[in-house]
C-alpha positions in Angstrom: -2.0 -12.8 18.2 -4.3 -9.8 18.1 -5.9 -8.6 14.6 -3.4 -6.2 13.1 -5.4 -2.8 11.6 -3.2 -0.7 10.3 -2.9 2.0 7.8 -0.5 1.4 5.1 2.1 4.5 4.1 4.9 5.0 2.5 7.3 5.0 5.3 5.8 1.7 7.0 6.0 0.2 4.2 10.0 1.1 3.6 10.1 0.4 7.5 9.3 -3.0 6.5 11.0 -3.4 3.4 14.4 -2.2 5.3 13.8 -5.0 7.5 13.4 -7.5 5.4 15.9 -6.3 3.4 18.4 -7.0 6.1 18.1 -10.9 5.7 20.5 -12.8 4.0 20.2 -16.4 2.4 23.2 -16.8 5.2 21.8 -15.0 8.2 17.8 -14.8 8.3 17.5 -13.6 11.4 18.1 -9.7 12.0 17.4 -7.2 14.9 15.4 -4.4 13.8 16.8 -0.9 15.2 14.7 0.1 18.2 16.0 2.9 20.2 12.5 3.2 21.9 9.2 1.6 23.0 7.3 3.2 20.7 9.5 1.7 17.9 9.4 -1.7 19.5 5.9 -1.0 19.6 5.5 -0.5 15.6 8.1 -3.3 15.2 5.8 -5.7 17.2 2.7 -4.8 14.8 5.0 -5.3 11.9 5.7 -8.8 12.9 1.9 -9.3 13.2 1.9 -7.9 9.4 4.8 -10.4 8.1 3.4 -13.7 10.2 0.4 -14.4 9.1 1.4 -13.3 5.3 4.6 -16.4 5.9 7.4 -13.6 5.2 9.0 -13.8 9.0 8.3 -14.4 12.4 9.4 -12.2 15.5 11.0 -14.1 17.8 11.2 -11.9 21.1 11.7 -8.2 21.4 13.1 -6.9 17.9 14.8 -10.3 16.8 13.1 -11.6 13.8 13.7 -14.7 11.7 12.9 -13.4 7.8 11.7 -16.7 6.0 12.7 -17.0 2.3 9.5 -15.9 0.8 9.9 -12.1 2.6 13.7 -12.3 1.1 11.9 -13.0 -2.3 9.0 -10.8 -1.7 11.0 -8.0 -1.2 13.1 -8.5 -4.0 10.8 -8.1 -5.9 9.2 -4.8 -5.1 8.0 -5.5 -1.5 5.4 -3.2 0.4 7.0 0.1 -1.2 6.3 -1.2 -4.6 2.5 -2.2 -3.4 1.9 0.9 -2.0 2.6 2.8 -5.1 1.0 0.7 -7.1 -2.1 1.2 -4.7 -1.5 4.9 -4.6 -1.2 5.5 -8.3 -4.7 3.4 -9.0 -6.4 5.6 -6.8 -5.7 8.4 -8.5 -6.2 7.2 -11.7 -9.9 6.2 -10.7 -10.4 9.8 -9.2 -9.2 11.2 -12.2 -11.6 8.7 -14.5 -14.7 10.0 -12.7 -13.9 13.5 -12.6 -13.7 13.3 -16.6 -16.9 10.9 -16.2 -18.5 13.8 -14.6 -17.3 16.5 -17.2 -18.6 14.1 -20.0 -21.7 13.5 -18.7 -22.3 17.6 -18.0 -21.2 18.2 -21.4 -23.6 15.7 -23.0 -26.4 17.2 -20.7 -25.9 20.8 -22.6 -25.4 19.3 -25.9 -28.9 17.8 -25.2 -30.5 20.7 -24.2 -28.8 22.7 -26.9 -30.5 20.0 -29.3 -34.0 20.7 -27.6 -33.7 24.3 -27.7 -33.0 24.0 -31.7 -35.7 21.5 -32.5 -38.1 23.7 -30.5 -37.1 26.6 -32.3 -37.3 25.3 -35.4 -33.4 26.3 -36.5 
């Protein structure tokens, strides 16, 4: 097994979700729809995602066995769900410092405006 880098989006993580998705408690194993070697490519680094994290195991080619915890995890929100949840803090701390910034530059003038005064003697 080679150490799996990859970039997290939105459609990789419905790509996975869709395959776990098509387990059932009756039929766990599922063939993921490959119509090329490029998508058996991204379907072998998906099974090097799910392995390690316990949620299934690819068994040869496109056949994967999806354990119970990757029926469960995805019930429950899945990689979709993480990635938005990811997504949305993001932007929430971009826009927490861009208001830092505007707070701190509006202190800075009410400062100087304070300075100005005293100096002046208003």
């Amino acid at each position: 097994m080679r150490l799996v880098n990859i970039t997290m989006t939105e459609e990789l993580a419905q790509k996975i979700d869709n395959l776990l998705k098509m387990a059932t408690t009756s039929n766990n194993q599922v063939c993921a729809p490959v119509t090329n070697d490029d998508e058996l490519n991204e379907y072998i680094e998906i099974g090097e995602i799910l392995e390690p994290m316990g949620y299934a195991k690819r068994l040869a080619g496109n056949l994967f066995h999806i354990t119970p915890a990757g029926m469960y995890f995805v019930k429950t929100g899945g990689f979709t769900s993480m990635y938005w949840e990811k997504r949305n803090e993001e932007e929430k701390k971009k826009k927490d410092a861009k208001i830092k910034l505007w707070l701190a530059i509006w202190g800075s003038v009410a400062t100087l405006i304070s300075l100005i005064q005293a100096l002046l003697g208003c």
